[in-house]
C-alpha positions as CSV (number, residue, x, y, z in Angstrom):
1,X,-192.9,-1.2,15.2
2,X,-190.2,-3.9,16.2
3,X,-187.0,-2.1,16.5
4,X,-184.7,-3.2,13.4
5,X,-181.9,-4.0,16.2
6,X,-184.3,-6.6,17.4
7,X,-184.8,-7.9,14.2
8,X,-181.1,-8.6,13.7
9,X,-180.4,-9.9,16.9
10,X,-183.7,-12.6,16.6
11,X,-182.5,-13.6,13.0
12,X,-179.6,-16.1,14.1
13,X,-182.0,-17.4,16.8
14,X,-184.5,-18.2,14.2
15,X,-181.7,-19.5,12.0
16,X,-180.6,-21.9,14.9
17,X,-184.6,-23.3,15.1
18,X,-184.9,-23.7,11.5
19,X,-181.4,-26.1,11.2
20,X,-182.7,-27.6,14.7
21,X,-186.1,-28.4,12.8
22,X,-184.5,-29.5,9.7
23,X,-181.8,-31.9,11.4
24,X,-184.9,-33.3,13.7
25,X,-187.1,-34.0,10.6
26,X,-184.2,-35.6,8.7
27,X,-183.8,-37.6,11.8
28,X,-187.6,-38.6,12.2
29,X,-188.6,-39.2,8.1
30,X,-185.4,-41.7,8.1
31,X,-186.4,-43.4,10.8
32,X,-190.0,-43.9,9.7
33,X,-188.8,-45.1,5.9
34,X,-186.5,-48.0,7.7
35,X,-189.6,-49.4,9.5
36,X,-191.1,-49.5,6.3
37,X,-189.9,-52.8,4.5
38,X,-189.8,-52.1,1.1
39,X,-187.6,-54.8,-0.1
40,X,-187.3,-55.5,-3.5
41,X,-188.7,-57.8,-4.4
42,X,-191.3,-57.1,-4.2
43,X,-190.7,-53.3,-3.3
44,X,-194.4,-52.3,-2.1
45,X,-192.8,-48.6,-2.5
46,X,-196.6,-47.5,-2.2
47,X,-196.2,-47.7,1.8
48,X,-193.7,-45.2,1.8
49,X,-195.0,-43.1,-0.8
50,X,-198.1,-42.8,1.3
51,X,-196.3,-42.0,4.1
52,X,-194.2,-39.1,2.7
53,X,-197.2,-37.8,1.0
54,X,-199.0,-37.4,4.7
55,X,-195.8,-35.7,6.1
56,X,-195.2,-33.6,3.4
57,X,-199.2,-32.8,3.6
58,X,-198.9,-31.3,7.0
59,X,-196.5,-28.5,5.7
60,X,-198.9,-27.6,3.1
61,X,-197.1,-29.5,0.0
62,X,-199.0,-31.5,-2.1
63,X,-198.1,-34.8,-3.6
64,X,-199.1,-36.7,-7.1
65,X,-198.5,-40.4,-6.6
66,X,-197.5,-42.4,-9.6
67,X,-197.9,-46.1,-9.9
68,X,-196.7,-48.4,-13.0
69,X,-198.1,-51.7,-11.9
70,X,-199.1,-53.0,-8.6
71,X,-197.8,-51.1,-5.6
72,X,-194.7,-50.0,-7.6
73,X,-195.5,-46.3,-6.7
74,X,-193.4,-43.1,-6.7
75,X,-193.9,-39.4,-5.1
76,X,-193.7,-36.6,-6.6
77,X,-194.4,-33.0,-5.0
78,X,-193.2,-29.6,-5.9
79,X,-192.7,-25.9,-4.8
80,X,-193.0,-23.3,-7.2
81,X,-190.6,-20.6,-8.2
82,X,-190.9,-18.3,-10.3
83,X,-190.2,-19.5,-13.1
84,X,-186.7,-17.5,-14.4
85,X,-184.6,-20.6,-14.5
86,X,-185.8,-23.8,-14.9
87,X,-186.5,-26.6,-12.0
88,X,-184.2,-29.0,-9.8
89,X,-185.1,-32.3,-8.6
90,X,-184.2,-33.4,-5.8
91,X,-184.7,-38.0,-6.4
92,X,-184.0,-40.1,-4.2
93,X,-185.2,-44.4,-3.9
94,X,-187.4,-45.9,-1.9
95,X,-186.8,-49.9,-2.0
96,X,-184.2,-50.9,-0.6
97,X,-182.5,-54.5,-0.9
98,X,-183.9,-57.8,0.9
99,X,-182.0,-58.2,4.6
100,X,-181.6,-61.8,6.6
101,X,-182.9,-60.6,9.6
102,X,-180.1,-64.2,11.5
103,X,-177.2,-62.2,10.5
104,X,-178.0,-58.6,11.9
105,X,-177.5,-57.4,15.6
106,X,-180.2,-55.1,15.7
107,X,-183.5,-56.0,13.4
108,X,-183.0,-54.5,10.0
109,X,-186.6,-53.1,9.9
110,X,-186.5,-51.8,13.2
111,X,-184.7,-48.5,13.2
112,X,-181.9,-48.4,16.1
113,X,-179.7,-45.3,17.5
114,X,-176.5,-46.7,19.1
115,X,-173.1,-45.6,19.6
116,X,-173.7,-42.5,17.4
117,X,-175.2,-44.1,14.4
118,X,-178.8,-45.4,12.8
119,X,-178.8,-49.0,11.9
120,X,-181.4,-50.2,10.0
121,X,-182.2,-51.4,6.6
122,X,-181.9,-48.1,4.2
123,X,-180.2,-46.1,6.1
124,X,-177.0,-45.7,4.3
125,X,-179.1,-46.8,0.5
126,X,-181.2,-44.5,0.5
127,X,-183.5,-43.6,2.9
128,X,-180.8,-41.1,5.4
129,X,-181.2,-39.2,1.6
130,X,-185.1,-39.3,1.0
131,X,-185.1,-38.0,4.8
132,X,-183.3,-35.3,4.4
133,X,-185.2,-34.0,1.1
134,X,-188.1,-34.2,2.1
135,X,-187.0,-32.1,5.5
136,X,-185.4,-29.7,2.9
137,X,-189.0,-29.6,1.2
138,X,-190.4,-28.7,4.1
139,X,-187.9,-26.4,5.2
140,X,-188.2,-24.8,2.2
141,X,-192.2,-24.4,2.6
142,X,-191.8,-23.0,6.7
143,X,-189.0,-20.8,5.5
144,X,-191.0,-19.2,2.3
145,X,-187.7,-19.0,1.1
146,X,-188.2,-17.1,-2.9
147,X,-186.8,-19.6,-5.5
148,X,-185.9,-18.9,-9.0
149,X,-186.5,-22.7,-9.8
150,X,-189.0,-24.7,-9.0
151,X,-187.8,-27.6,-6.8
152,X,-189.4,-30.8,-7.1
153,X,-188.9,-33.8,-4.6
154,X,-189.0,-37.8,-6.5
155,X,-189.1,-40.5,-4.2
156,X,-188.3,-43.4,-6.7
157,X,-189.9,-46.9,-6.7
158,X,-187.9,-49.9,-8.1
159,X,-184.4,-48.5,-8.4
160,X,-182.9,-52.1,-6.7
161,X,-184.3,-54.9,-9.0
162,X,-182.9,-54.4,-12.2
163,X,-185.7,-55.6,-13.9
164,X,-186.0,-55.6,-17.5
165,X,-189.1,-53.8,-17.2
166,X,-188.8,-50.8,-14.8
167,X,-190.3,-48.4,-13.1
168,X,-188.3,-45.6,-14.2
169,X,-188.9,-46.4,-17.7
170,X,-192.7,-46.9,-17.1
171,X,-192.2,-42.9,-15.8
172,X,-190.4,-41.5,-18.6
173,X,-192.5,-42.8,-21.2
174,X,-196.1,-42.2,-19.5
175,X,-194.4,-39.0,-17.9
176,X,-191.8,-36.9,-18.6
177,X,-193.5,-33.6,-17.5
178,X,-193.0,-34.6,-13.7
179,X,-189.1,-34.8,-13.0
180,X,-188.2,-33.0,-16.3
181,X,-185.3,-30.3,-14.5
182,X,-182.5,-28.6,-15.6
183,X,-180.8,-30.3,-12.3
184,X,-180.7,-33.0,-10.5
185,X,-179.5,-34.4,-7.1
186,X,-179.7,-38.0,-6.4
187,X,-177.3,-41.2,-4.8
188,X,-174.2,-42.1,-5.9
189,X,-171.4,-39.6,-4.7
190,X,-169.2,-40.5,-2.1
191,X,-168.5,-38.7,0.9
192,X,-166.1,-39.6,3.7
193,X,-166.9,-39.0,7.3
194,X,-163.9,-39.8,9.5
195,X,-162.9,-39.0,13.0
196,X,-166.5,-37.5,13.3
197,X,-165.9,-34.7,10.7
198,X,-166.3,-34.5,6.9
199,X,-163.4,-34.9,4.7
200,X,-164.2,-35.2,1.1
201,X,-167.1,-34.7,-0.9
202,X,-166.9,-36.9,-4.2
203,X,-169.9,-35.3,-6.5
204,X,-170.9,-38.3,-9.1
205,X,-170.7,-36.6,-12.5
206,X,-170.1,-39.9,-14.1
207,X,-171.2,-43.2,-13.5
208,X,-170.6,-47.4,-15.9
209,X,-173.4,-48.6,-17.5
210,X,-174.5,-51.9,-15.8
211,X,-175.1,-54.6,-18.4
212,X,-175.1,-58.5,-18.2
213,X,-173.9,-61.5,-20.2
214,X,-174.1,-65.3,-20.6
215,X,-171.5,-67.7,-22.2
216,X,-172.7,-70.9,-23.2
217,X,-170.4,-73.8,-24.6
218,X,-172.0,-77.3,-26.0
219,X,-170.7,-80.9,-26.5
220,X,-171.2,-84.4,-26.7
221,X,-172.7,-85.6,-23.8
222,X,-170.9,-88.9,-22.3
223,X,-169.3,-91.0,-19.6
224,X,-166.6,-89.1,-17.7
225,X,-164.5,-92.6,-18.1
226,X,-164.1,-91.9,-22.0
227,X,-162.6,-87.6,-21.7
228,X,-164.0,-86.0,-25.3
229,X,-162.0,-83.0,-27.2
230,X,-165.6,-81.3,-26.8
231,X,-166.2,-80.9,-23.7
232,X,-168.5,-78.3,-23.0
233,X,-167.5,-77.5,-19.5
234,X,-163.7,-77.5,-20.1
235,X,-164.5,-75.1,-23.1
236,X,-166.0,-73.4,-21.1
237,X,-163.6,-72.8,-18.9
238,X,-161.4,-71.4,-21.2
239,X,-163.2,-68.7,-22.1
240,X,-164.1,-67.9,-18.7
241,X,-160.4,-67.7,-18.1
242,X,-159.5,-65.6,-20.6
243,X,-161.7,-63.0,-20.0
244,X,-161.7,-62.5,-16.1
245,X,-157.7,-62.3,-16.9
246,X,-158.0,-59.5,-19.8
247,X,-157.7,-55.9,-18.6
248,X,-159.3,-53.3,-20.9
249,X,-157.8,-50.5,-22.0
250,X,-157.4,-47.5,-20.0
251,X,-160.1,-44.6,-20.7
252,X,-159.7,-41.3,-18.8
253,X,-162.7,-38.9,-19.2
254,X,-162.7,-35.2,-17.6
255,X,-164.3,-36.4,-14.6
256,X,-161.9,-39.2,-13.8
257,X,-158.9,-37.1,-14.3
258,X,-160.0,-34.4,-12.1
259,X,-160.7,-36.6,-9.2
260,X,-157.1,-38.3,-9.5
261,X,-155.7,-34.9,-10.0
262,X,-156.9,-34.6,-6.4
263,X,-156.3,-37.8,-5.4
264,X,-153.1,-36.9,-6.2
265,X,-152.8,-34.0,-3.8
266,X,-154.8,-35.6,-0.7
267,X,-154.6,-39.1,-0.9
268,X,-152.5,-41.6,0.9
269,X,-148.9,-41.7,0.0
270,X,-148.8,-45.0,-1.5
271,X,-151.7,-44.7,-3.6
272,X,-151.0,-40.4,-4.4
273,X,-147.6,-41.7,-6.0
274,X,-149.6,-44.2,-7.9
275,X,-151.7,-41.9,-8.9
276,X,-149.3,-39.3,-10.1
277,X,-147.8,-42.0,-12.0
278,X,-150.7,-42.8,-14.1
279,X,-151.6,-39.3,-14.8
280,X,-147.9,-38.9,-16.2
281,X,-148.0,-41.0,-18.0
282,X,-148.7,-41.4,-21.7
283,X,-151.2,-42.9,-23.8
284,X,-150.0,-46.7,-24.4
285,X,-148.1,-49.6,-22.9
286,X,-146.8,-47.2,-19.9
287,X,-150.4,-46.3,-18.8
288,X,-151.4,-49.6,-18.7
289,X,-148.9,-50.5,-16.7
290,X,-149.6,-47.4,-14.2
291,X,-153.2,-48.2,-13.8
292,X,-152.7,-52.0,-13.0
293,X,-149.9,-50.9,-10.2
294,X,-153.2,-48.1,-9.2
295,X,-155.7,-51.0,-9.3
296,X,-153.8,-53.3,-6.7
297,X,-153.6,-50.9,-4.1
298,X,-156.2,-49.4,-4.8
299,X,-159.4,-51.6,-6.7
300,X,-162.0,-48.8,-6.2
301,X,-159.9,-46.6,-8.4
302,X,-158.6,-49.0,-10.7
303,X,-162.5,-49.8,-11.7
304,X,-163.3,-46.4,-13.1
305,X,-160.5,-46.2,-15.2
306,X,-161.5,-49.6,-17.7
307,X,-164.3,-51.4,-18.4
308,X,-164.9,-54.7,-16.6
309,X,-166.4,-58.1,-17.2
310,X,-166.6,-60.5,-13.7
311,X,-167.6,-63.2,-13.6
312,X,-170.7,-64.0,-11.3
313,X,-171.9,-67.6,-12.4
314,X,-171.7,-70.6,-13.5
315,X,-173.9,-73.5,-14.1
316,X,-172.9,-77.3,-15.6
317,X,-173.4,-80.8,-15.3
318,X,-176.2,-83.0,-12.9
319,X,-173.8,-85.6,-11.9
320,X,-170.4,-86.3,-11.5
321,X,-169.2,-88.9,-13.9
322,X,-171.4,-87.2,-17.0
323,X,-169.7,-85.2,-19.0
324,X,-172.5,-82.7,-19.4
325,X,-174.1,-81.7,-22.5
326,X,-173.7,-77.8,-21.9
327,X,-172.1,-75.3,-19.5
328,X,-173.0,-71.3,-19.1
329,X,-171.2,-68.6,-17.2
330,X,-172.7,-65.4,-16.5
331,X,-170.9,-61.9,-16.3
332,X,-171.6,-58.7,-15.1
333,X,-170.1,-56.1,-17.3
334,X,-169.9,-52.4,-16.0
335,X,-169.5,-49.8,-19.2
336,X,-167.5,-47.0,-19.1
337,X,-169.7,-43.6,-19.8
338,X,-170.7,-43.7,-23.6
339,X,-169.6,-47.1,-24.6
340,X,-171.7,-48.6,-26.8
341,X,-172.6,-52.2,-25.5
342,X,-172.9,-53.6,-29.2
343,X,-168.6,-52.3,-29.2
344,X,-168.0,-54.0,-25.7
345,X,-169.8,-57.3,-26.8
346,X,-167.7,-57.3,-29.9
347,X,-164.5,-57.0,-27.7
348,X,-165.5,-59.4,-25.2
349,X,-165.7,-61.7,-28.4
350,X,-162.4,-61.0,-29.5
351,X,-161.0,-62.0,-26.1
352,X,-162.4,-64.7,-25.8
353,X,-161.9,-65.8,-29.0
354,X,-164.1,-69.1,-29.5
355,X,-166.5,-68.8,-32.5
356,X,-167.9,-72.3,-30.7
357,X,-168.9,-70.3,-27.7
358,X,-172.4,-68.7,-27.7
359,X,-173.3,-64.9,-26.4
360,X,-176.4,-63.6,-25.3
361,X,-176.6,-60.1,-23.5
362,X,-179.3,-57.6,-22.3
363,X,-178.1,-54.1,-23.4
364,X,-178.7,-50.9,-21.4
365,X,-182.5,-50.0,-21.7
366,X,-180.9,-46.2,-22.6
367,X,-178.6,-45.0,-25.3
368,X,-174.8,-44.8,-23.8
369,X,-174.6,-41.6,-21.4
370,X,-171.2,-39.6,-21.1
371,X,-170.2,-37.9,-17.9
372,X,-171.8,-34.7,-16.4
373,X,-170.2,-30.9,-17.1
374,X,-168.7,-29.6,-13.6
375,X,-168.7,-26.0,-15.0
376,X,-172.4,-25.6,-13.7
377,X,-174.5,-23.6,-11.1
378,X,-175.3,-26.7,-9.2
379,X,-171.4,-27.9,-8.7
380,X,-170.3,-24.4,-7.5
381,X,-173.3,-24.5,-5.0
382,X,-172.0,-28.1,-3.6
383,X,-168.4,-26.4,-3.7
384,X,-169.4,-23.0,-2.0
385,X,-172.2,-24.8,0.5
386,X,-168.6,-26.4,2.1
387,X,-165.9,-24.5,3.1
388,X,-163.2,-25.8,4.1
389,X,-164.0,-29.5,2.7
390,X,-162.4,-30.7,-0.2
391,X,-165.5,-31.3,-3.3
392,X,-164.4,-32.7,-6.2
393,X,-166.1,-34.6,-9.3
394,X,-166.2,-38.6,-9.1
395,X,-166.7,-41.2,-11.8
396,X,-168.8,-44.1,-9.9
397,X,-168.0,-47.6,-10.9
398,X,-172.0,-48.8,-9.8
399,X,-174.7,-47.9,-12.0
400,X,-177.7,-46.2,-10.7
401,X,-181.2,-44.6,-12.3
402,X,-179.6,-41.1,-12.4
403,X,-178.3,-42.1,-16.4
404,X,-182.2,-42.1,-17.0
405,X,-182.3,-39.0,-16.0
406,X,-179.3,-37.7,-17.8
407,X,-180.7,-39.3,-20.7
408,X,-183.6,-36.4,-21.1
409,X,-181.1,-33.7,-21.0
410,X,-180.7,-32.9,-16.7
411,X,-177.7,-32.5,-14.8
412,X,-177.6,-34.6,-12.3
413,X,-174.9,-35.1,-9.9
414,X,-174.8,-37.7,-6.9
415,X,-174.1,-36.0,-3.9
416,X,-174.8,-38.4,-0.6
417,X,-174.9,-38.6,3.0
418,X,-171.1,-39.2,4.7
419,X,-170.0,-42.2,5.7
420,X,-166.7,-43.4,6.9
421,X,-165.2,-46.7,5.3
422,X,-166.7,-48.9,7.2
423,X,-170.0,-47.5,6.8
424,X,-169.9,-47.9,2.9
425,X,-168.6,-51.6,3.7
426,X,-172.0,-52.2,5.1
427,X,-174.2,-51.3,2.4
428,X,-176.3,-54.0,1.1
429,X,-174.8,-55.9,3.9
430,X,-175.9,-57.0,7.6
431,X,-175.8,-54.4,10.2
432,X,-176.2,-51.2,7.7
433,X,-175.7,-47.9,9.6
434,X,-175.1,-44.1,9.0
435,X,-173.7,-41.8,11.4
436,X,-175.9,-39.4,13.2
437,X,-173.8,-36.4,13.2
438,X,-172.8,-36.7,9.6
439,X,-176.7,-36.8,8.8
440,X,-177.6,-33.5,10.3
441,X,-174.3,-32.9,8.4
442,X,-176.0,-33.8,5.5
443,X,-179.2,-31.8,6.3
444,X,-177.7,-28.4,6.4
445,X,-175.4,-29.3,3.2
446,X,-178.2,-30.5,0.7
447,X,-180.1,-27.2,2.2
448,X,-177.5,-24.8,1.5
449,X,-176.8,-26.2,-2.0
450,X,-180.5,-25.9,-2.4
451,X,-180.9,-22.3,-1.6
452,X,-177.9,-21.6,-3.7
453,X,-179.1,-23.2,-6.9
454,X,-183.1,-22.1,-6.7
455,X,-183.2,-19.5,-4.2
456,X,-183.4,-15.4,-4.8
């Protein structure tokens, strides 16, 4: 019999080869996803559902595959628990946005280690994430680690396009029974790596519905030479005007005010006063006031406390000296969590206030979503699984497919690989990178928050 001294003494070596395996894998799988081009369009996500499935296959886990149409394919696998409490999904994308190969230093589908951190298409959105759950999957598998959950691993097809029809839909309707969890983890937090050491975890626990618009004004057509009091385009105009100018009013949920209650405490001193400011003050003309001095030195902020309509396009006119026959702008509206759209068309209306111009929209697919509870098992597990790091809940002002999710009744917080400023400049841009270190970081973070929630 091994002497129990011996025991003890090997545990912290085996320890040190299990985070060195789990760091390597996360390492390898993200490298082998970037050189997978699965830009959407067109996505062909079945490439890298494929490959995931052979991966995961060599650590005894078995996949299902699930396609909707085409070679729009997701992954799902699973390890069972034992059923006490119910499962937590781990989701994360697989297509990734198109890249212009002329304005990248490094080729975009070519994965590249240099000067501490992975370039390459993904990295940052989301393939640094589907690397390191899948490495946790297989951790989880090597380790037998006892789990009171099942955890279940979704590699997601089509989460970039947008499209009217989706994938995720597709999924929820045909089946539920695969990512159905009391939990979920997926993109959308926002952690900050600076001077090579993490600084803040932002946990997504809210997120704006995504929705878009078109204005359209009409008029009598005609020679530029004779100016008309209908003119389309001028009308236009107008409208276009008035709405990028109108601010919304000011909506704090429980999220949101947590985050700037931290805000408060840590951030810069310019933007903590502003902060404090806001938070003081009351309901009405005041706050207003507060959160449009927040928004100008800081936008990112300012976004998740209103809804916004910006405009994105506009199209008029064939020649120069026509006055043209019709004009259309289109907007990109972002919802604050649980507005209705049919409430923020009939605002947007009021604004704009032309019953000459026409409105056409295309509503959330979902009904309105509020934000996540933090008083959970799975948000003390983030908190506890970093010591020493401030976590705190976040209200995103993108949209991503985790409202789907939170639609059946899941949890599901975005918790995300660090990156510093720069790095989150660089997403869905040219030269997209994530640091190295704070990847293995990352590794050993979604691990311990893991083992928290669903292990023994």
């Amino acid at each position: 019999m091994i002497p129990l001294l011996l025991l003890l003494l090997a545990a912290p070596l085996r320890a040190a080869d299990a985070d060195a395996d789990l760091k390597r894998d996360t390492l390898a799988h993200t490298k082998a996803l970037v050189a997978l081009d699965t830009s959407n369009p067109p996505g062909n996500e079945i490439i890298a559902a494929r490959y995931i499935e052979a991966a995961l296959r060599k650590d005894g886990i078995t996949s299902e595959l699930y396609t909707s149409t085409g070679t729009r394919t997701s992954l799902v696998a699973r390890l069972k628990g034992d059923g006490s409490k119910r499962p937590l999904l781990l989701m994360c994308h697989t297509d990734v946005v198109p890249a212009d190969p002329a304005g990248w230093k490094t080729p975009p589908f070519v994965p590249v280690e240099k000067d501490g951190y992975l370039y390459g298409r993904g990295t940052a959105d989301v393939k640094g994430m589907c690397g390191a759950q899948m490495a946790v999957m297989s951790w989880l598998k090597r380790t037998g680690a006892p789990l009171v959950r099942d955890v279940i691993f979704f590699a997601e097809a089509d989460e970039e396009s947008g499209a009217p029809v989706r994938h995720i839909d597709h999924l929820l309707r045909e089946r539920p029974d695969l990512v159905a969890a009391e939990f979920a983890i997926n993109e959308g937090g926002n952690s900050l790596w600076k001077d090579g050491k993490i600084r803040e975890v932002r946990v997504e626990a809210a997120e704006k519905e995504y929705m878009d618009l078109t204005l359209t004004a009409k008029g009598k057509p005609g020679h530029s030479s004779v100016p008309t009091a209908d003119n389309a385009l001028a009308r236009l105009a107008g409208a276009v005007a008035r709405l990028a100018a109108h601010e919304f009013p000011v909506a704090l949920n429980a999220v949101t005010r947590g985050f700037l209650e931290r805000q408060a405490e840590t951030g810069e001193p310019a933007v903590a006063a502003a902060v404090k400011a806001l938070l003081a003050a009351p309901a009405g003309p005041r706050r207003e006031r507060a959160a449009t001095a927040l928004a100008v030195l800081a936008p990112e902020l300012g976004a998740m406390l209103r809804d916004t309509v910006t405009p994105t396009m506009l199209k008029a006119g064939y020649k120069s000296n026509v006055i043209p026959a019709d004009a259309t702008a289109t907007f990109n509206a972002r919802l604050l969590p649980g507005r209705e759209a049919a409430d923020m068309i009939a605002d947007i209306k009021r604004v704009v206030g032309d019953p000459l111009i026409e409105f056409a929209f295309e509503p959330p697919t979902r009904k309105p979503v509020g934000a996540m509870p933090v008083d959970t098992d799975l948000f003390r597990a983030a908190v506890a699984a970093a010591p020493g790091v401030r976590v705190m809940p976040y209200m995103a002002a993108w949209t991503t497919d985790s409202q789907d999710i939170r639609g059946t009744g899941t949890i599901v917080y975005g918790i995300d690989p660090p990156m510093t400023r720069e790095d989150l400049e660089r997403v869905h841009g040219e030269d997209e990178r994530l640091p190295l270190a704070g990847l293995d970081w990352y590794a050993t973070y979604l691990r311990d928050i893991v083992v928290r929630t669903a292990g023994k």
